[in-house]
Biotite code that builds the C-alpha atoms (Angstrom):
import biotite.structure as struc

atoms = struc.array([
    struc.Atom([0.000, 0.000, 0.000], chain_id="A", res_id=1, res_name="UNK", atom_name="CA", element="C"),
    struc.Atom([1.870, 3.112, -0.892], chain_id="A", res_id=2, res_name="UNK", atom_name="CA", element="C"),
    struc.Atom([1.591, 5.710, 2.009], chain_id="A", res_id=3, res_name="UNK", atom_name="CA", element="C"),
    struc.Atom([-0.110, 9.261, 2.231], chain_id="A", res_id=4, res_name="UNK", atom_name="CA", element="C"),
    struc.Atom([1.424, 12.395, 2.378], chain_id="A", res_id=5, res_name="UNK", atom_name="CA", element="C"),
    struc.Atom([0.154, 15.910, 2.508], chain_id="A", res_id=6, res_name="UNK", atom_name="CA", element="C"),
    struc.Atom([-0.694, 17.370, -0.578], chain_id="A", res_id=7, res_name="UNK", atom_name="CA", element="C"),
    struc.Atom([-1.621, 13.995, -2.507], chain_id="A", res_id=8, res_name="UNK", atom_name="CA", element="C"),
    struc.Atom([-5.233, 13.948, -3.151], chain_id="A", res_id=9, res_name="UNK", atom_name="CA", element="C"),
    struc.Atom([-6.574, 10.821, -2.003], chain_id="A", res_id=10, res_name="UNK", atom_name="CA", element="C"),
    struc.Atom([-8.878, 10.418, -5.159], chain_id="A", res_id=11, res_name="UNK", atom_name="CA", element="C"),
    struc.Atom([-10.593, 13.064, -7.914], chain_id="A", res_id=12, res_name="UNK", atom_name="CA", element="C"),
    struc.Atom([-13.713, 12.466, -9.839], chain_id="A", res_id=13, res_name="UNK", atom_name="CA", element="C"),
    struc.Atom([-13.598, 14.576, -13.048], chain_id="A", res_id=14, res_name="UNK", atom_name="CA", element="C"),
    struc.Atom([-16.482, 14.780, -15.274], chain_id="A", res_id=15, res_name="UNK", atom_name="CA", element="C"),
    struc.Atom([-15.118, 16.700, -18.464], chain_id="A", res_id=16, res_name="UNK", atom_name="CA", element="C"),
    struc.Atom([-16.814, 17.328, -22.020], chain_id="A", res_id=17, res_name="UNK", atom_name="CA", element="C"),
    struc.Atom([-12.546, 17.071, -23.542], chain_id="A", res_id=18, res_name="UNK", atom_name="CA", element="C"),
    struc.Atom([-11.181, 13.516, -21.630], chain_id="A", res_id=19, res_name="UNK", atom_name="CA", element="C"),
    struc.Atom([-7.693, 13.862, -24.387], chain_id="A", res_id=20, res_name="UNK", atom_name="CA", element="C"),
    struc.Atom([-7.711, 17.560, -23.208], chain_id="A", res_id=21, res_name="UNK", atom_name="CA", element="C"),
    struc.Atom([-8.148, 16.552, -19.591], chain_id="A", res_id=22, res_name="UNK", atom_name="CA", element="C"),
    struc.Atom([-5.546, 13.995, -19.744], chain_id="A", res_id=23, res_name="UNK", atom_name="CA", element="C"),
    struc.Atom([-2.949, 16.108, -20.981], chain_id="A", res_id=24, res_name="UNK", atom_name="CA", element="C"),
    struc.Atom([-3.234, 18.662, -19.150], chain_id="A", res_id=25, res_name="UNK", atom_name="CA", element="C"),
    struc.Atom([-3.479, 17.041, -15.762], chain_id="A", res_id=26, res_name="UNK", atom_name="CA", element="C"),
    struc.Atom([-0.345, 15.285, -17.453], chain_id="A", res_id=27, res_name="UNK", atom_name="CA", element="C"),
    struc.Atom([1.673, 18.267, -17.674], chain_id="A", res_id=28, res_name="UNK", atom_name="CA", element="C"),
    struc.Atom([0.918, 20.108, -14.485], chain_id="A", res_id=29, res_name="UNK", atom_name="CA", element="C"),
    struc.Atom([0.187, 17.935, -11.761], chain_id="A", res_id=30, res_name="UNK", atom_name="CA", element="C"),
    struc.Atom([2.467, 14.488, -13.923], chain_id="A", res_id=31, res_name="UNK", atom_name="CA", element="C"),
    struc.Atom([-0.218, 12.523, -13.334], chain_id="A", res_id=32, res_name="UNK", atom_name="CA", element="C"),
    struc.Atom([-0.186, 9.498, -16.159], chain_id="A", res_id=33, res_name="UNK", atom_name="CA", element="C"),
    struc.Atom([-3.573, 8.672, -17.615], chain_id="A", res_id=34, res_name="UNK", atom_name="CA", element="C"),
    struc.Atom([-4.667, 5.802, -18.970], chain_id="A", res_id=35, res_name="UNK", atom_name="CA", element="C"),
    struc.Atom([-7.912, 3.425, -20.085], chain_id="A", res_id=36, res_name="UNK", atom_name="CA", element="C"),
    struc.Atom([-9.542, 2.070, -16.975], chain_id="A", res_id=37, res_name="UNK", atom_name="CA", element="C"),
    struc.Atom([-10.304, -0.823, -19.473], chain_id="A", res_id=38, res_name="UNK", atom_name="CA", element="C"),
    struc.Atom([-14.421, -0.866, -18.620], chain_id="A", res_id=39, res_name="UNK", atom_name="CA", element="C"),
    struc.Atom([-16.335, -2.052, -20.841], chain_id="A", res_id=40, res_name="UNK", atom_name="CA", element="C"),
    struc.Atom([-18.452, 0.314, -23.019], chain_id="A", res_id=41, res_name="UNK", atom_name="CA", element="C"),
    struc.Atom([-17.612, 3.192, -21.126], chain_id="A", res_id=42, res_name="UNK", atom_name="CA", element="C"),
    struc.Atom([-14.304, 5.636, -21.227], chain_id="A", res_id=43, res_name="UNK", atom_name="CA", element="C"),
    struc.Atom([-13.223, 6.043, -17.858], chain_id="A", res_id=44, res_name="UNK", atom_name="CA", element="C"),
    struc.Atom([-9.432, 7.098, -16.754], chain_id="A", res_id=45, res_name="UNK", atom_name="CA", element="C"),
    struc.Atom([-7.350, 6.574, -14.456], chain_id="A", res_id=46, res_name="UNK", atom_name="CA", element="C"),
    struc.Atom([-4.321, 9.016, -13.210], chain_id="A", res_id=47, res_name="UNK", atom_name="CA", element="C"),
    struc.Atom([-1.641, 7.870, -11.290], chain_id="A", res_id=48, res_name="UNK", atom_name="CA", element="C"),
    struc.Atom([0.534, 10.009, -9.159], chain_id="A", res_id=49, res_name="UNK", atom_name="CA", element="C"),
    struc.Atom([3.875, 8.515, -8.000], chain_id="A", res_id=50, res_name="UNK", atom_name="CA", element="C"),
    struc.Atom([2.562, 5.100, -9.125], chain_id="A", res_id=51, res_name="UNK", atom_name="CA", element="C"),
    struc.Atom([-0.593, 6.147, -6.642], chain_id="A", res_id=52, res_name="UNK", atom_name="CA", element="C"),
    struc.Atom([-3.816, 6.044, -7.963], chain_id="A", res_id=53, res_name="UNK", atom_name="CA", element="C"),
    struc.Atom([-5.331, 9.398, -7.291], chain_id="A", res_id=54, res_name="UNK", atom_name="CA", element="C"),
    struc.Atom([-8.044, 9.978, -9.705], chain_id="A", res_id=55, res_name="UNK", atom_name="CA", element="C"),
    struc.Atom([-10.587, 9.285, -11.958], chain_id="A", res_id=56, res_name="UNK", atom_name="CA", element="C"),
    struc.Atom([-12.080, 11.106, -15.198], chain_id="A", res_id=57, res_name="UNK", atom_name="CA", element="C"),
    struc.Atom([-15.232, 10.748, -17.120], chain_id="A", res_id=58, res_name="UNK", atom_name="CA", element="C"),
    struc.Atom([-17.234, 12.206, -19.902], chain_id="A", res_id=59, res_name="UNK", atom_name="CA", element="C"),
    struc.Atom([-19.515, 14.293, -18.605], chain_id="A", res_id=60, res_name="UNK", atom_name="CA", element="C"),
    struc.Atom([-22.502, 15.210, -21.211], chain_id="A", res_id=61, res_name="UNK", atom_name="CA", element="C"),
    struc.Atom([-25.067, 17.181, -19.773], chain_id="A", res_id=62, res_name="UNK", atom_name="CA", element="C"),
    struc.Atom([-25.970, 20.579, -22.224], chain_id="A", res_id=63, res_name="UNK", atom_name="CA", element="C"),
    struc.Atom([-25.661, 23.355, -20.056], chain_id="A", res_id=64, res_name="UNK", atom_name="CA", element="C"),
    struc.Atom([-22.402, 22.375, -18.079], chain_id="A", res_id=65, res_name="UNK", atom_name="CA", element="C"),
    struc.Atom([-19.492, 21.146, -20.171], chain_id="A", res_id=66, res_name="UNK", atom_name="CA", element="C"),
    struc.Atom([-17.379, 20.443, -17.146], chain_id="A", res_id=67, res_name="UNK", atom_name="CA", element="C"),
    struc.Atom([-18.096, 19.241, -13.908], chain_id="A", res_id=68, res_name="UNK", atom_name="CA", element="C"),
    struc.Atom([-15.006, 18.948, -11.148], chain_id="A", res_id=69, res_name="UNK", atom_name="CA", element="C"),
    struc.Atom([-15.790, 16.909, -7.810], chain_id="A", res_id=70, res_name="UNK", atom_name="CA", element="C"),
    struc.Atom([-12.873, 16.899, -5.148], chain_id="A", res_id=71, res_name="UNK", atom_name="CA", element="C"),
    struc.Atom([-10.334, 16.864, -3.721], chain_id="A", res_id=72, res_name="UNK", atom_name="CA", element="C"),
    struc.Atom([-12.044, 14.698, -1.010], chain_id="A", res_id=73, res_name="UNK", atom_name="CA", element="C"),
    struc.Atom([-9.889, 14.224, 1.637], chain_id="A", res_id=74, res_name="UNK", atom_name="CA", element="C"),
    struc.Atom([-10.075, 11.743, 4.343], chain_id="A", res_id=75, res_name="UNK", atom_name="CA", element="C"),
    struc.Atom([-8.688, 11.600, 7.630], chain_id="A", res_id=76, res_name="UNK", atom_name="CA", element="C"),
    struc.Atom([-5.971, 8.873, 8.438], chain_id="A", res_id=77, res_name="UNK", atom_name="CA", element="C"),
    struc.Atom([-5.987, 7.213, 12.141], chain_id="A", res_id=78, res_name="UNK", atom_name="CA", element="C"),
    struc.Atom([-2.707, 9.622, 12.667], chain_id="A", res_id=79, res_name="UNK", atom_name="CA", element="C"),
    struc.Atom([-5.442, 12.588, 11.991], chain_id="A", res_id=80, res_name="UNK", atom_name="CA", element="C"),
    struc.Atom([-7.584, 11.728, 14.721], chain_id="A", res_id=81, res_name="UNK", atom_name="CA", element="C"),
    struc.Atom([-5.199, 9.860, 17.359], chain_id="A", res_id=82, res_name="UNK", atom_name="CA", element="C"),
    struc.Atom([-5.190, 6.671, 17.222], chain_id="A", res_id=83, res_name="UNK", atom_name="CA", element="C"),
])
């Protein structure tokens, strides 16, 4: 299990009307590599940070909102809360 550290999301849900635009981008500034997620009949990616996974991105197709970002969701570790 690789460890957490501040400032590594623990996992992002994109919803974006550009996924190859996504991709590179998140690429380029946060070096996140993106790849297939390999479902079936549906394009969902995965990003890796640091071999971590850390996120996921989706098409998101609704008409009045061409992109949709959810996150970062943090969640506390038993260090957080003392135990």
């Amino acid at each position: 299990m690789t460890r957490s550290f501040h400032g590594l999301p623990c996992w992002f849900e994109l919803g974006t009307s550009d996924l190859d635009a996504a991709s590179t981008f998140y690429g380029r500034v946060l070096g996140w590599d993106v790849g297939d997620s390999g479902m079936p009949g549906f394009d969902y990616r995965l990003a890796k940070a640091r071999g971590a996974m850390v996120a996921g991105m989706m098409p998101m197709r609704m008409v009045d909102r061409p992109s949709d970002h959810l996150g970062p969701l943090g969640l506390p570790t038993t260090a957080d809360v003392g135990l």
